[in-house]
Phi, psi and omega in degrees: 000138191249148179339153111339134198298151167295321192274014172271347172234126191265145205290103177201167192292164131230124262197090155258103189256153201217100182298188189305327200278355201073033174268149190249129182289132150218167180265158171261159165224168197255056137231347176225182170281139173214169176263125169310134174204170270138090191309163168260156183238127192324108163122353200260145184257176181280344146309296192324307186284327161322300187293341142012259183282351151259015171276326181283326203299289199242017141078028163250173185210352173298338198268204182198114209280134181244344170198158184227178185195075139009162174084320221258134211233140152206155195299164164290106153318153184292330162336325215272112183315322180308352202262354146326309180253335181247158167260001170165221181263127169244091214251157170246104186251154201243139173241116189270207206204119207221090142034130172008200162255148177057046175292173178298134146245186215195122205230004169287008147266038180248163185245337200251320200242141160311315168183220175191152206230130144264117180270171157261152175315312191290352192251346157297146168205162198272324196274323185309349167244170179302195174289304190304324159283007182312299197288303184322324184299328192288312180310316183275323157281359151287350205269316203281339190231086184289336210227029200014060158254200189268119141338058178294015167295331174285335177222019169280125186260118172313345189283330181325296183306325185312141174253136165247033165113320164270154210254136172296152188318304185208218196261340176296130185218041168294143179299151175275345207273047207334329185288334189091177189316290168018274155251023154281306182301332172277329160304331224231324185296331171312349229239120132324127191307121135343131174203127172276170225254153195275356176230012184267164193222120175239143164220138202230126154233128165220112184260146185222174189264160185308130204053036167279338165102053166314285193295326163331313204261325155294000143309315187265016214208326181326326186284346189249003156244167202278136171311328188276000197207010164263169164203143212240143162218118183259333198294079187307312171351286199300340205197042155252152194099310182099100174251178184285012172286335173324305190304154163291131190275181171305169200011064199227180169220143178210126157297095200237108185272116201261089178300139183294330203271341193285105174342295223271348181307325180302334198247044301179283181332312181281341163287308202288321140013268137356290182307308201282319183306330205255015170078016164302189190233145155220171168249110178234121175235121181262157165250080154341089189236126175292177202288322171304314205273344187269334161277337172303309164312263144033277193286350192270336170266025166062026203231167187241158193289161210291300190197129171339140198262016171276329198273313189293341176283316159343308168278343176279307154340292184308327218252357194265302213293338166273016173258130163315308187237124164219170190220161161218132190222134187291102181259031170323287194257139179286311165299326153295334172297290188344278219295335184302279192321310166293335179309278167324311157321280151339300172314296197302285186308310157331325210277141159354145165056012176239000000 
């Protein structure tokens, strides 16, 4: 028997917003709970309508929307006038961004709700909403929280990353990023191209261990930055010795992606130097790959590793611990290696004098 047609079902929003702290919004009513939702209106897109309907609801307007997840449906009770033209809900539900903590909200436009509640994430359950929205409820949180933890674009901190001088505890490099590829990818295609200040000089090395996806992660990274003012030297040829053609000119960023095994990663000091001397900025960010994950690469492209991965991590180590500032970001998952770096970068252009 095949599905019911889309136009059989009405088109609508649903709005999981999540403050500083990882508490999740919901409005009350008085026997249950709801996440604000809401039809889209002819001509209106589902963004659009989200950020809507929770300005009427729950009275915020601050937030931003970070992934959506589609499909998810339930029927109308017979009661429901609507269900004269639909057979139920065809919901989108969105995940936000909320501001500080706990803001005030304010439900005195609201037609549904009474008043609202912030929950901690571990304190949702399926009896707090009605029935009929249980499973669609259920489903979008397990999709945005598989492992009922914290959303991490909201409380994963880049800082996590800084090296300071010690070898991570162990190979573990599971993400902090709860949503998964997914709404990585939907976050970071969303992110304005990046552009650094007309008189700033950034120079970025980025080293990496073998099949860490060096020249990969600048591909895939490429888009958030301005094309007119990056300059990429991928080329080991081109750019032994380190010469100053390597440096960034005034308003420039220039990328020097590094194997940790690579002669020139040892002399690294002397180009930042260089840099510092003409009133630049430099960086060093390494990519971390564990022993399992660089042979399984490695072996899936037919090739055996280079040099032991106790001596290549050593040496990726070494080359972080003579840099002022450096970060080691884990490159197990590509998409998660992606999203740290663009993080850093971004971070990297922000700051004063950038």
């Amino acid at each position: 028997m095949s599905e019911p047609s889309d136009s059989l079902w009405r088109p609508n929003v649903a709005a999981i917003i999540m403050d500083a702290a990882g508490q999740i919004l919901l409005g009350a009513t008085a026997k249950h709970l709801h996440f604000p939702q809401g039809g889209i209106k002819p001509g209106e897109s589902g963004a659009d309508a989200v950020l809507r309907e929770i300005r009427e609801e729950v009275g915020l307007s601050h937030c931003s929307i970070v992934a959506e997840y589609p499909g998810l449906r339930y029927p109308y009770r017979h009661k429901n006038k609507k269900s004269e033209y639909w057979l139920g809900q065809q919901q989108t539900y969105y995940l936000l961004r909320c501001p500080g903590v706990a803001p005030a909200t304010d439900c005195s436009g609201s037609a549904e709700f009474t008043g609202t509640r912030w929950l901690p994430l571990a304190e949702l359950s399926p009896e707090l909403f009605v029935p009929f929205k249980r499973d669609a409820i259920t489903r979008a949180l397990r999709h945005y929280f598989p492992t009922g933890g914290a959303y991490s674009p909201l409380l994963c901190t880049t800082r996590r990353y800084l090296y300071t001088g010690e070898a991570p505890e162990s190979a573990d490099t599971t993400p902090l990023f709860g949503g998964g590829k997914t709404e990585a990818a939907y976050h970071l295609t969303r992110l304005p191209s990046c552009r650094i200040g007309k008189k700033s000089q950034l120079l970025v090395s980025l080293i990496g261990m073998e099949g860490a996806g060096l020249k990969k992660s600048l591909r895939h990274i490429a888009h958030t930055l301005d094309p007119l003012t990056t300059h990429y030297h991928t080329d080991p040829r081109r750019y032994a010795g380190l010469p100053d053609t390597l440096l960034p000119l005034p308003g420039e960023l220039s990328i020097l992606a590094l194997p940790a095994n690579a002669p020139e990663t040892a002399r690294l000091d002397h180009l930042e130097a260089r840099l510092a001397a003409r009133g630049g900025r430099a960086l060093r960010i390494g990519l971390h790959l564990s022993r399992d994950k660089q042979q399984k690469r490695l072996a899936d492209k037919g090739n055996a590793p280079a040099q032991p991965w106790l001596s290549a991590r050593r040496e990726l180590l070494q080359a972080l611990a003579a840099a002022p500032q450096a970060y080691l970001i884990p490159a197990d998952h590509g998409w998660y290696r992606d999203y740290l770096l663009t993080l850093l970068l971004r971070e990297a252009l922000e700051q004063p004098g950038a």
